[in-house]
C-alpha positions as CSV (number, residue, x, y, z in Angstrom):
1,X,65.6,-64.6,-17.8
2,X,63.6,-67.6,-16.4
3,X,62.4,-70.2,-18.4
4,X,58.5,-69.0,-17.6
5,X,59.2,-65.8,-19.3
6,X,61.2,-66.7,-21.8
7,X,64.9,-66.8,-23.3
8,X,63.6,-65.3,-26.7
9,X,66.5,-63.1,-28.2
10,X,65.0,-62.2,-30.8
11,X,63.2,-60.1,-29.2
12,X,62.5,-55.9,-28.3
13,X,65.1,-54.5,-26.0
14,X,62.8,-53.0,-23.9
15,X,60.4,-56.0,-23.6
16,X,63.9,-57.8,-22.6
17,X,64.6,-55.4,-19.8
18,X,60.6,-55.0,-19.3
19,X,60.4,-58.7,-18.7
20,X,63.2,-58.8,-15.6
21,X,60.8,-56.4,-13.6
22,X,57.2,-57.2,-14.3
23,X,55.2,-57.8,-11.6
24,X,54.2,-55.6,-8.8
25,X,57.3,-55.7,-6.3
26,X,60.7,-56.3,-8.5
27,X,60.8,-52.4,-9.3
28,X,60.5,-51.5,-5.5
29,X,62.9,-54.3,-3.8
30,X,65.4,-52.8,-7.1
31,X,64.7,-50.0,-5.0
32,X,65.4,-50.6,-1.7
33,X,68.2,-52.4,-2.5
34,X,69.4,-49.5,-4.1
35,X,70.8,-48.6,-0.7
36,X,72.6,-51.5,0.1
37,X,72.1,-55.2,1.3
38,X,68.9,-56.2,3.2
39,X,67.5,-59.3,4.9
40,X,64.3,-60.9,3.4
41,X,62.6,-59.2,7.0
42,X,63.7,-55.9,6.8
43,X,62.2,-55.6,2.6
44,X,59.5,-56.9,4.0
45,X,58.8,-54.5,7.0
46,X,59.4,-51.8,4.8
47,X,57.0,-52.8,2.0
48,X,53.5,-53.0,3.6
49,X,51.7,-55.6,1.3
50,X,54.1,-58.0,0.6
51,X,53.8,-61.3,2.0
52,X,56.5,-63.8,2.3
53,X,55.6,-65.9,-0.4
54,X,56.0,-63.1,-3.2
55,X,59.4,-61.7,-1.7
56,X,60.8,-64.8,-1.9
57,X,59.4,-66.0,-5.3
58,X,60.6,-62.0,-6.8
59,X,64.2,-62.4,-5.4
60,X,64.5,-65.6,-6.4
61,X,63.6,-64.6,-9.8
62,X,65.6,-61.2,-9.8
63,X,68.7,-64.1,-8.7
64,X,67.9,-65.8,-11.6
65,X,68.2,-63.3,-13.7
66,X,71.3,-61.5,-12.5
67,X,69.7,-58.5,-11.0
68,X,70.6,-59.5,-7.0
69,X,72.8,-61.6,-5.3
70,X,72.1,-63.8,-2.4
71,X,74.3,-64.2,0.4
72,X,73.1,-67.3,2.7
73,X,74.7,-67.1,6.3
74,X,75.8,-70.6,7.7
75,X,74.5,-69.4,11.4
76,X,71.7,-70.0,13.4
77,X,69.1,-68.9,13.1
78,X,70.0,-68.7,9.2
79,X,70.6,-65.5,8.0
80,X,70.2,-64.5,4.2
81,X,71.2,-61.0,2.4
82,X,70.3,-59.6,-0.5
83,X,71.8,-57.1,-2.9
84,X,72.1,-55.7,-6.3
85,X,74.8,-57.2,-8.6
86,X,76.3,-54.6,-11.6
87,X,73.6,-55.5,-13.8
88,X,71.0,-54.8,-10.8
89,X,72.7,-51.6,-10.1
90,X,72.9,-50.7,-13.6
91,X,69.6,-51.5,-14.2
92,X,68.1,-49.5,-11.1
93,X,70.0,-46.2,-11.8
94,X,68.2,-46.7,-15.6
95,X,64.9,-46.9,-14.2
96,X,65.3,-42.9,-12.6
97,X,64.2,-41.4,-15.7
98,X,61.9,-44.1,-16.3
99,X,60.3,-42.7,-12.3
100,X,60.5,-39.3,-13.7
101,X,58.5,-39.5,-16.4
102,X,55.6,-41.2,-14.5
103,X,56.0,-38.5,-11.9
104,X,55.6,-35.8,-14.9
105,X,52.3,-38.3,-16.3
106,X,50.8,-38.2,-12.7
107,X,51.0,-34.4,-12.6
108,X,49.4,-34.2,-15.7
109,X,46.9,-36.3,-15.0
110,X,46.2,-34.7,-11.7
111,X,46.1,-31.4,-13.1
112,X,43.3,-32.1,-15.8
113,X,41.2,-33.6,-13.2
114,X,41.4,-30.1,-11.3
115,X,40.9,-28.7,-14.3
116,X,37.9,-30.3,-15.7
């Protein structure tokens, strides 16, 4: 984990693994990258929203903290890739239930707002 959110180990193991994907993007560039390696370009073409300056901060963060690797090209232009690492992979295949039950959660909601 990065400094700015702490190394506490002492710590809840959820808030540990909670702490690796806050924000707004991690969980859907965990995502995408789910299907293999992508340029910095091409995650940002397919998220609508996310400027430059967050992708880069995000990866670089999700680098830090073992969830992607990043593969710099010496070519020009310079090329960089992006993918998940184990822990990344690991950590993305954890997160299906996670989807699930917020799917179940939306229906719910959803259905006692028809209901009402």
């Amino acid at each position: 984990m990065t400094s700015r959110r702490g190394q506490d180990t002492d710590v809840c193991g959820v808030t540990a693994a909670i702490s690796v994907i806050d924000g707004k993007w991690k969980t859907a560039l965990l995502w995408m990258l789910e299907s293999g390696p992508h340029r910095p370009g091409e995650l940002r073409r397919k998220l609508p929203g996310l400027s430059e300056k967050v992708l880069t901060q995000a990866l670089r963060e999700m680098a830090e903290d073992g969830l992607v690797h990043r593969e710099a090209h010496d070519v020009l232009p310079p090329k960089t890739v992006y993918s998940l690492t184990g822990p990344g992979r690991e950590l993305s295949e954890l997160l299906g239930p996670l989807s699930d039950w917020g799917h179940r959660r939306l229906d719910r909601l959803a259905e006692a707002r028809t209901a009402s």
